[in-house]
TILUMKE-788863 format. One record per residue (C-alpha): residue number from 1; residue in one letter; x, y, z. Coordinates in steps of 0.5 Angstrom, whole numbers, always signed. Example, Ala and Ser with C-alpha at 12.3 -4.5 7.8 and 13.67 -1.06 7.14 Angstrom:
2
> resi/resn/x/y/z
> 1/A/+25/-9/+16
> 2/S/+27/-2/+14
This chain:
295
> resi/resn/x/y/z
> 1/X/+130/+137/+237
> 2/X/+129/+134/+230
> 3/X/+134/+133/+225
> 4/X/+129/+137/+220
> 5/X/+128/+144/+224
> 6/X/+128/+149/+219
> 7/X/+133/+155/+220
> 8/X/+131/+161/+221
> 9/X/+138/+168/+220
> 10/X/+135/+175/+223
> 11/X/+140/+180/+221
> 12/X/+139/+187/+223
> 13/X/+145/+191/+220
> 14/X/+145/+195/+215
> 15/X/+148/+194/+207
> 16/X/+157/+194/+210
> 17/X/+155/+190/+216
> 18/X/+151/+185/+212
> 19/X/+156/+183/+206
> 20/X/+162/+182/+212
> 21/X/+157/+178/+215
> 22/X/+156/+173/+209
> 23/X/+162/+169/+209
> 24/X/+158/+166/+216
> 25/X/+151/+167/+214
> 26/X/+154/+162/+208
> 27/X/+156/+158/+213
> 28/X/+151/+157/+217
> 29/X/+147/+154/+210
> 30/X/+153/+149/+209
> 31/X/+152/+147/+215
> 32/X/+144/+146/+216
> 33/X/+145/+143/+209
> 34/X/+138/+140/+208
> 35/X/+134/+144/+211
> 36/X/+130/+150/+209
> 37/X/+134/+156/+211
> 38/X/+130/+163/+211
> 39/X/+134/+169/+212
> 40/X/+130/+176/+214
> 41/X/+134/+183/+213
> 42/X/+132/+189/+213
> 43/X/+127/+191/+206
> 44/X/+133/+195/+201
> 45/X/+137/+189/+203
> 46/X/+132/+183/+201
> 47/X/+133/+183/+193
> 48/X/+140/+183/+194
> 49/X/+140/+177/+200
> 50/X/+136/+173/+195
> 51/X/+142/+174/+190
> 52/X/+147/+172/+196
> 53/X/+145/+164/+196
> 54/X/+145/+164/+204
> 55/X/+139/+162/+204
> 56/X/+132/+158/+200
> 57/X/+129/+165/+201
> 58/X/+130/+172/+204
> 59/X/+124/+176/+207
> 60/X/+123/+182/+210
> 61/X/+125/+183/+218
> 62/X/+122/+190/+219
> 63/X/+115/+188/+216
> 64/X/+108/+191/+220
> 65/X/+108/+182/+221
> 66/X/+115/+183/+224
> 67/X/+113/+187/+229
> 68/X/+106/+185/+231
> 69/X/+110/+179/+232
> 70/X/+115/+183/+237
> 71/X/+109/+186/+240
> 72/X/+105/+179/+243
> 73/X/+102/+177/+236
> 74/X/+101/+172/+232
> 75/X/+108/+170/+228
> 76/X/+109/+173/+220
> 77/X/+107/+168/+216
> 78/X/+114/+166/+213
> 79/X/+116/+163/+221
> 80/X/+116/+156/+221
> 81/X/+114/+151/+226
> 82/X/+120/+150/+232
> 83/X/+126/+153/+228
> 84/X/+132/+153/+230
> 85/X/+134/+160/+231
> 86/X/+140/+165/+230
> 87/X/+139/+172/+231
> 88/X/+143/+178/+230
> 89/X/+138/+182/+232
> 90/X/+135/+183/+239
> 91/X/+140/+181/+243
> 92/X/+142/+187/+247
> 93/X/+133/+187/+249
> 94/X/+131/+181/+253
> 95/X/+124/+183/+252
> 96/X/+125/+180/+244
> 97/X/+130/+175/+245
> 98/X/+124/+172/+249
> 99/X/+120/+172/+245
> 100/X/+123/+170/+239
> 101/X/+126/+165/+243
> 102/X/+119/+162/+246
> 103/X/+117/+161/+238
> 104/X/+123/+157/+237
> 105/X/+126/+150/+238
> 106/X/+133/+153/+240
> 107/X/+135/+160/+240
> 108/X/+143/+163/+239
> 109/X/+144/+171/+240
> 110/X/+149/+176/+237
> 111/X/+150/+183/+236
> 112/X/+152/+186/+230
> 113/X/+159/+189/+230
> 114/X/+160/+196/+231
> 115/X/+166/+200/+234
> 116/X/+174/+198/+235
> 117/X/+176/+190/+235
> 118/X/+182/+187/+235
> 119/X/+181/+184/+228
> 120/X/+177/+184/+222
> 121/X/+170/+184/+222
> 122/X/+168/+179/+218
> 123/X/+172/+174/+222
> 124/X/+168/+176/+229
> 125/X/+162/+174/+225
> 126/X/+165/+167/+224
> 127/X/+168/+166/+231
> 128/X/+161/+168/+233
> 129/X/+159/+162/+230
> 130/X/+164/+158/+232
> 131/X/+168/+158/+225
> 132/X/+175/+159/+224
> 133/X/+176/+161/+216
> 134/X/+184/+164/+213
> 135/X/+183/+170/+210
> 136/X/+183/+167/+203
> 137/X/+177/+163/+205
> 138/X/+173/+168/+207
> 139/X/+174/+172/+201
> 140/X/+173/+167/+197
> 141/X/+165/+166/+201
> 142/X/+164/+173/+200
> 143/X/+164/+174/+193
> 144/X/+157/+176/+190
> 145/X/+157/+171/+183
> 146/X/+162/+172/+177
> 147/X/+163/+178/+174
> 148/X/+160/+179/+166
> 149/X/+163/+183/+161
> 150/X/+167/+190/+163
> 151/X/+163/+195/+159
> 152/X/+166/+199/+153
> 153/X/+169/+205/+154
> 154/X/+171/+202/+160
> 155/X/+167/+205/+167
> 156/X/+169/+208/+173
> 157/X/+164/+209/+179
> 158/X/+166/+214/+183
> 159/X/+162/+214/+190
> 160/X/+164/+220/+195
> 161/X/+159/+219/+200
> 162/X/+158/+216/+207
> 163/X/+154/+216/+212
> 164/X/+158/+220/+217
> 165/X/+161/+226/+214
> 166/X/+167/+224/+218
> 167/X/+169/+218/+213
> 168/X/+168/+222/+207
> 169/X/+175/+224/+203
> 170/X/+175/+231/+200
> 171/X/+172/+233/+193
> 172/X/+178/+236/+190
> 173/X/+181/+228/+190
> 174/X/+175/+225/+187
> 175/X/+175/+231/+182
> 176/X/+182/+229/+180
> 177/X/+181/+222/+179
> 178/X/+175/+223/+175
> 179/X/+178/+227/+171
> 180/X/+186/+222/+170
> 181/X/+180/+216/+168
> 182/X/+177/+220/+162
> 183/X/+184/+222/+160
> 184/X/+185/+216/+159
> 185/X/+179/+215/+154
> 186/X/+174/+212/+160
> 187/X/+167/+213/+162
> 188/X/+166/+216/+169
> 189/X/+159/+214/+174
> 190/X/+158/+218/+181
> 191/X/+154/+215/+185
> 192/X/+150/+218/+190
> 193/X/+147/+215/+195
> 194/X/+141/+218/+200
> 195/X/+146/+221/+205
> 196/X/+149/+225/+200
> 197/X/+143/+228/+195
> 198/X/+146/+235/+197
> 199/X/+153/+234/+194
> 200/X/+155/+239/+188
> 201/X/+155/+235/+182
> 202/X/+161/+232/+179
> 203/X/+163/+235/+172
> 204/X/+164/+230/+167
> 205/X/+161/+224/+170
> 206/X/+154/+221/+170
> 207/X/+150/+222/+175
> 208/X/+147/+215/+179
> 209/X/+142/+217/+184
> 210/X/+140/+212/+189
> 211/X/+139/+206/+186
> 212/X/+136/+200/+189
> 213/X/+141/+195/+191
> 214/X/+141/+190/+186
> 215/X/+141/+195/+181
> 216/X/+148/+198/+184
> 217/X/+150/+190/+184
> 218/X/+149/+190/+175
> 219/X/+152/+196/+175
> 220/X/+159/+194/+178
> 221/X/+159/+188/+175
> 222/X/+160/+192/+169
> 223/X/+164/+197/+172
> 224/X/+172/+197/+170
> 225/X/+175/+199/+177
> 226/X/+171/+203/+183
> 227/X/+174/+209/+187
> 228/X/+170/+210/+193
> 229/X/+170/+212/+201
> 230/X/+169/+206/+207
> 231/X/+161/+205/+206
> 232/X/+157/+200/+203
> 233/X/+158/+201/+196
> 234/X/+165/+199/+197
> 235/X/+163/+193/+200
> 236/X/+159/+192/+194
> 237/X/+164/+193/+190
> 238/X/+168/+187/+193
> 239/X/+163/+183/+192
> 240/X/+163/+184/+185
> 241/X/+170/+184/+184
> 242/X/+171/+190/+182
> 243/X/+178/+193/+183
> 244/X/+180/+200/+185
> 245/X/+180/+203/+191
> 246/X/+178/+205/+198
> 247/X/+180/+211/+202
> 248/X/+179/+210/+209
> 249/X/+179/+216/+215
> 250/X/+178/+215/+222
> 251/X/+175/+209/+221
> 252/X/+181/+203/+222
> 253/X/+182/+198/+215
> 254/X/+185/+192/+219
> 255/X/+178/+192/+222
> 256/X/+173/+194/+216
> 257/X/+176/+192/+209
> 258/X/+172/+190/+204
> 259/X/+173/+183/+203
> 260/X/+176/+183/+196
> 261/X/+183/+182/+194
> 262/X/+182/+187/+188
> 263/X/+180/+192/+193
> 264/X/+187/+196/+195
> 265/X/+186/+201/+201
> 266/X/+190/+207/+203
> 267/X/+189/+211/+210
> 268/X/+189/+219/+211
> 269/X/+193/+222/+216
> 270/X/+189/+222/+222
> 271/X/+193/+228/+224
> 272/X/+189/+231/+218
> 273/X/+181/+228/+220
> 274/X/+175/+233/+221
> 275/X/+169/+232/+223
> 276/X/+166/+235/+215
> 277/X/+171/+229/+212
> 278/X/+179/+229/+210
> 279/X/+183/+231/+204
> 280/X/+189/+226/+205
> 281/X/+192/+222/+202
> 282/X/+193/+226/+196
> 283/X/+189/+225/+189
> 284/X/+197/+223/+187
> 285/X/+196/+217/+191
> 286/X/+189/+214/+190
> 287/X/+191/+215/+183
> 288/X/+198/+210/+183
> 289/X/+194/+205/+187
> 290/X/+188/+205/+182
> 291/X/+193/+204/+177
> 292/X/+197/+198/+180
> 293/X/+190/+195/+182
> 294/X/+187/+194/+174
> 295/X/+188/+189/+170
């Protein structure tokens, strides 16, 4: 194989998994230095992975070209001669992997990470590409681009959906949060993603209704702190370094942290679990840990 294959990533996950994924994805570009790398992510994913610099361009994975491709066609016209392939797509379906293997010089298969591991999530998408990184390191190559100024009055984005109800903490402890921030003379946006359209509307608070993603990476980068359940955006928000905190409930933080040094995370009582959500830790709680996380 020629030391000039280009590089082809194809990455299938959604919004958390793709930004733990970009410590690897970004070493994957080191490492292919010179050599053109293109990046296929699902369509809401593509601005933001352009903003990621972990490749010279980002294009759509789950395109009618992509798919033609998959089904005995032609490749999409953003597929190079003989790249060499690293794909967290497909790997569990031998019908795909031969085929994007046939259309590649070489050809590596992982899977996105999903369920209970014995470490970071990250960290597995690193061991998968044979990356070895301290956490520090891995902090540090997750981060989006440097902050801009704080907006004034300072801002508190709230986010207090998830796509499983299970993962949501109660409404009652945002509601407290939200109102100790504008005791305290600042601004609170809530958003509210596609999974949680329906929630009531939180008093006092501007309304953020499903922005595009690149939006939402200007709006917590001119955020002053970021309260939110584990979900993407608090991945996002990490990325951004925004401090604040993030509330866990079945889901395990030692696995599925965000990657931030700012981000402090406090875990309910799984005692208290439901299927609809949980209200532990108490609003009291979050409160304190939000305090210590600010400047």
């Amino acid at each position: 194989m020629s030391q000039a294959n280009p590089v082809v990533v194809l990455f299938a996950g959604a919004l958390g998994d793709f930004l733990l994924a970009v410590p690897a994805l970004r070493l994957l570009r080191r490492r292919h230095a010179g050599r053109p790398l293109t990046l296929a992510v699902r369509e809401p994913l593509v601005p933001l992975g352009a903003r990621m610099g972990s490749a010279d361009r980002t294009v759509r994975l789950d395109d009618v070209a992509m798919a033609r491709f998959l089904g005995g066609g032609t490749a999409p016209p953003w597929w190079p001669e003989g790249p060499r392939l690293y794909g967290w797509f497909g790997a569990d379906d031998p019908s795909i992997r031969g085929r994007l293997g046939a259309a590649a010089a070489s050809a590596e298969f992982f899977r996105v990470v999903r369920g209970d591991g014995a470490g970071h999530a990250a960290l597995e998408y690193l061991h998968g590409i044979g990356e070895r990184r301290s956490w520090a390191e891995v902090v540090t190559l997750a981060a989006l681009d440097r902050r801009p100024g704080a907006a004034s009055p300072p801002t508190l984005v709230l986010h207090r959906g998830a796509g499983a109800r299970a993962k949501r903490w109660g409404p009652t402890g945002f509601a407290h949060v939200a109102e100790w921030w504008r005791v305290r003379g600042g601004d609170v946006v809530d958003l509210v993603g596609p999974a949680e359209e329906d929630a009531p509307r939180l008093p006092g608070a501007e309304s953020l209704r499903a922005p595009a993603l690149s939006a939402l990476a200007d709006t917590l980068g001119l955020a002053c702190a970021f309260v939110g359940n584990d979900s993407g955006p608090a991945h996002l928000a990490a990325a951004c370094g925004v401090p604040g905190v993030v509330v866990f409930g079945p889901s395990d933080p030692e696995r599925w942290r965000p990657l931030s040094a700012q981000l402090a995370v406090v875990r309910g009582d799984p005692a208290t679990f439901r299927a609809d959500g949980f209200d532990d830790p108490p609003a009291r709680d979050v409160i304190g840990l939000l305090s210590g996380a600010l400047p």
